[in-house]
Phi, psi and omega in degrees: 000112167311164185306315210273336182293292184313312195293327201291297214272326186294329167310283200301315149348272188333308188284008175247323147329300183281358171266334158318287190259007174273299203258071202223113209290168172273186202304286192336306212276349206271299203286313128045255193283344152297314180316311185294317167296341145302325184309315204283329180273006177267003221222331155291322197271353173276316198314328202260000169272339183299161209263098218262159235277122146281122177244133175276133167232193188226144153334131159309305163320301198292014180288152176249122168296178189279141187298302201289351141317313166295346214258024166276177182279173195095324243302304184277035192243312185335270170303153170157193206237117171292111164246156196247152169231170174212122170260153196190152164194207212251038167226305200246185238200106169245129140230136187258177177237118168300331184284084163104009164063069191207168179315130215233307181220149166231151185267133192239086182270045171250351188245118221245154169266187219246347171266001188087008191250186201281159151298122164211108238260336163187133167248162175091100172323314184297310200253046185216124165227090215214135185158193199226128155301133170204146188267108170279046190072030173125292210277147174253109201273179153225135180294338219253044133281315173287154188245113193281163169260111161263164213252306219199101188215118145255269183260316215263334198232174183194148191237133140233165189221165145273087179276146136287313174204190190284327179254045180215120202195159145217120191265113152258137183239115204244111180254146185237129144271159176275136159089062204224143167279328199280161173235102154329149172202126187228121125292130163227129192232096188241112162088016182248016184304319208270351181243002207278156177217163189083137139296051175181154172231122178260163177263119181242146175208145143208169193221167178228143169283165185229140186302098174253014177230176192282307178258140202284313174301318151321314186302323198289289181354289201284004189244157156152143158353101205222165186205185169189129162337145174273127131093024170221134172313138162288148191217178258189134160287152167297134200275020185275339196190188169257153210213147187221116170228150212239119157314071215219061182242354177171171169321120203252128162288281192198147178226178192206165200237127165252133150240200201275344191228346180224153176226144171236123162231143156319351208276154200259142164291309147315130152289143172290152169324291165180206191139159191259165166225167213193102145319135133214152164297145140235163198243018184267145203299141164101301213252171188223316172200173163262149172221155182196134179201140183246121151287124167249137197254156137331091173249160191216043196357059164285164179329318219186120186234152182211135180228112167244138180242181173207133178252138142324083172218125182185196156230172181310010186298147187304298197293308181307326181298309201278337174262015151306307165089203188031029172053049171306265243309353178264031161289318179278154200260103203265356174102190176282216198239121357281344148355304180288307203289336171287258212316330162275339175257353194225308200276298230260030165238320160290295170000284171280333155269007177271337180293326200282003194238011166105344212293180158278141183295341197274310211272325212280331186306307200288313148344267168356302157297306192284349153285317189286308199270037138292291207288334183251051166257343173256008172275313204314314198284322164324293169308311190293311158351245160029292196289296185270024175260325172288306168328310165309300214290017201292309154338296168325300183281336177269016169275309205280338155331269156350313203251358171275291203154179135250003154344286191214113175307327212284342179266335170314277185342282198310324173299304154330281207316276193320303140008261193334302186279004164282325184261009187038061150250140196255105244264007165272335193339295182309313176295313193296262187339335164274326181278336154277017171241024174286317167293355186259003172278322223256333193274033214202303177330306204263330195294312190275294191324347167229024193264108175304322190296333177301340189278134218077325200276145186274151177214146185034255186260342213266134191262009143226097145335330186231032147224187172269166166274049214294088170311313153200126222251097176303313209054038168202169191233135196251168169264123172109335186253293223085215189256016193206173165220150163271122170332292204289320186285317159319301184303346199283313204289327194291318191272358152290320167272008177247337160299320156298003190251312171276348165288307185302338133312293213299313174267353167080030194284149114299164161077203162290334156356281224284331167274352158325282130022293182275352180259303178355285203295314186264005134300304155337302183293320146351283206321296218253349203281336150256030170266145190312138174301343192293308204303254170019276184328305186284285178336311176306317180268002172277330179282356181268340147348286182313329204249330165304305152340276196313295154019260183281006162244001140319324198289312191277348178255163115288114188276356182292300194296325170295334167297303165328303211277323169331267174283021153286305186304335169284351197263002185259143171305144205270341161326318205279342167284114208263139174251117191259175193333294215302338189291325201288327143323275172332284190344284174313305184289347169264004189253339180298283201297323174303312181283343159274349161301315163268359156284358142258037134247006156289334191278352180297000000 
């Protein structure tokens, strides 16, 4: 405990003492106040002898709303007693409400949260609201006020209704198939034309996600909204915060409440007209975000107007999205361009076929590794080439150093250049073969954090895959780390530094080069230390690949022979050496900067 915490607290001591005992009552004021309270219990227990009063009262039930309410539309709809029904089948759990003839909660019960209890994807009247504003006599009614009547219900289905009148209604109609995510879903607005006013009726939901994964900031990240365009890619409110945008570039297919591993989607047969969608974070336990959106359907004040949808409850596997059709699966997120296109056409098709033979997810990442880095084992053997052609040459160049200068850089340079170009390297060699194996590094970022098959399965110490893995748990939160470290990240990060540490032998880096290197992997651990342990994991076996790599073609290169062929190439006539755009560009541009050095320092 600091000074100033120990004067605070001591301070506040005093003042609660000294309030304690100047206002703390007298003898007088004591007996005082016993005395009223015997009076007052004496003055109760004769009251309860008396004979006590019948007052007629009436059931709650029995208050009558006000007649003119009733004899509005709906009217007899206002009031009622909240009843629940329940559909079911062998993936998902509906239970309706009469109260707006609508989903009340849904249960995905092949599926557990991370405490192990059922996924319920929403619950609950307060935080689930769904039904339709229609322009009424005037008046804008909303259904998910009324207490629907149900008309009809069997094994797969169930009707409810709103009556206006006896041939005047509005009908929700809901089918369950067996072994299905979907839900039919019908309107029906029958005999309601002559009182219906507007073209258009809208649709409204909103909702609150409820926290089915471990970590809740990741769940937020990972959640939001999505909609799509008729003949337009689907696109998304931004998941950083709240957000409200009004849809109105075109006809809407379907939108969806994303959470990170599950989804509630929409779709309509009719595209809606247009309509808004509305973000909020919330910070109450348990809960992850609001989502709220309104639609507009089309009315064409017919006899009998009908809207059939299909509602979505499911999770996010790529492939369950994609037999969806109208490109939902590109909700899950593969990350940018070029990014998505690795991962949807190359990383997620190995992937599902490494999948098909049964292994443990633990075997298939590794495997997964052991492939990519077969297919980049001749970018890997270039960069090292390369690496060690610079490192011979290093001597040299710390000659050439010496004897230039560090003066003027711009002839250090051009003397390199020439270097290079006597012995025939090309001083990009290393680099080029790393940046192009940088999206597929960069594409596994976006690729675990949202691969549903990863979620639950355990591999060693780690008990999800598609969370961290908290190894040791602070119960305080430090900045920049949080409240835990991850192993797999620990392990990711110790073989990340020790793989820069044999890159920089290899390439002979100096200087700040060389410690550069090394503040990356503990940034990194920042990062990635609330990242799925599957992600970790995969990082971890790439640098021990890489250091297997390096290995064997250490085994396999000579630096003598390479030092030969080096200075065999200066001895070849400059004819037989081919020079490329880019070198021949540099040329110029180092021979331009020379000669303006030197006309200032003539003009000097």
């Amino acid at each position: 405990m600091d000074r100033n915490t120990f004067t605070g607290l001591f301070l506040i001591m005093v003042i609660i003492g000294a309030s304690v005992f100047f206002m703390k009552p007298s003898e007088a004021d004591i007996k005082k106040e016993r005395e009223k309270i015997t009076a007052d219990s004496l003055a109760k227990v004769k009251a309860s002898q008396k004979a006590p009063e019948v007052v007629a009262t009436k059931p709650a039930d029995a208050v009558k709303p006000d007649t003119t309410t009733l004899k509005g539309p709906f009217g007899g709809n206002i009031n009622g007693v909240a009843e629940t029904s329940v559909l079911e089948n062998d993936i998902l759990k509906l239970t309706f409400t009469n109260v707006g003839g609508k989903i009340l909660s849904v249960e995905l019960k092949k599926e557990v949260t991370y405490t192990k209890k059922p996924v319920i994807l929403f619950n609950g009247k307060d935080n689930n609201k769904f039904g339709l504003n229609i322009n009424i006599d005037g008046k804008v009614l909303n259904t998910n006020d009324l207490y629907f009547t149900k008309a009809a219900q069997t094994a797969n289905s169930i009707s409810m209704r709103a009556n206006y009148s006896a041939d005047k209604y509005i009908e929700f109609v809901y089918d369950v198939k067996a072994g299905s995510n979907n839900v039919g879903f019908n309107i029906n607005l029958n005999g309601l034309n002559q009182v219906v006013q507007g073209n258009n009726v809208t649709l409204n939901w909103e909702t609150t996600l409820l926290q089915q994964e471990k970590s809740h900031k990741k769940e937020q990240e990972h959640a939001a909204p999505y909609y799509k365009y008729i003949e337009k890619n689907p696109d998304h409110l931004g998941m950083g915060g709240d957000k409200k945008e009004e849809l109105k570039e075109g006809k809407i297919e379907w939108f969806s409440f994303k959470q990170q591993f599950f989804s509630a989607v929409l779709v309509p047969q009719v595209p809606f007209e247009k309509g808004d969608l509305e973000v909020k974070i919330l910070t109450d336990t348990g809960k992850v975000k609001w989502y709220g959106a309104n639609m507009q359907l089309p009315y064409t004040h017919l006899a009998a107007q009908n809207y059939a949808m299909k509602f979505y409850f499911g999770d996010n596997k790529f492939d369950n999205l994609k037999a969806q059709g109208q490109e939902i699966e590109k909700q899950v997120d593969m990350g940018y361009w070029p990014l998505k296109y690795i991962n949807r056409f190359v990383v997620l098709p190995v992937f599902q076929f490494l999948e098909s033979f049964g292994w443990g997810y633990g075997v298939i990442i590794l495997l997964l590794t052991v492939l990519l880095k077969l297919a980049m084992s001749p970018l890997t053997y270039k960069s090292y080439i390369s690496m060690a052609k610079m490192r011979i040459l290093k001597p040299e160049m710390d000659e050439i150093k010496a004897k230039v200068g560090e003066d003027n850089a711009t002839l250090l340079q051009q003397e390199y250049l020439k270097l290079y170009k006597k012995v025939g390297v090309n001083p990009l060699g290393g680099c080029l073969p790393m940046l192009l194996q940088l999206p597929f590094v960069m594409a596994f970022f976006f690729f675990f954090p949202n691969l549903f098959e990863l979620r639950g399965e355990s591999f060693l110490w780690m008990h999800d895959l598609s969370t961290y893995d908290d190894f040791i748990k602070f119960g305080f939160t430090i900045p920049f780390i949080g409240d835990h470290l991850s192993l797999m990240c620990i392990l990711m990060t110790i073989s990340t530094l020790i793989y820069t540490y044999f890159n920089n032998q290899i390439s002979g880096a100096t200087g700040q080069m060389k410690y550069i290197g090394y503040i990356m992997p503990i940034i990194f651990l920042g990062v990635l230390n609330s990242y799925p342990a599957g992600l970790n994991y995969y990082y971890f076996l790439a640098n021990m690949f890489t250091f297997l790599q390096q290995y064997l073609i250490r085994r396999m290169v000579n630096d003598e022979k390479i030092h030969a062929i080096l200075q065999e190439n200066k001895t070849k006539p400059q004819t037989e050496k081919k020079k490329s755009k880019f070198q021949a560009r540099l040329d110029d541009y180092m021979r331009t900067q020379a000669q303006a050095k030197t006309q200032e320092k003539k003009g000097k």
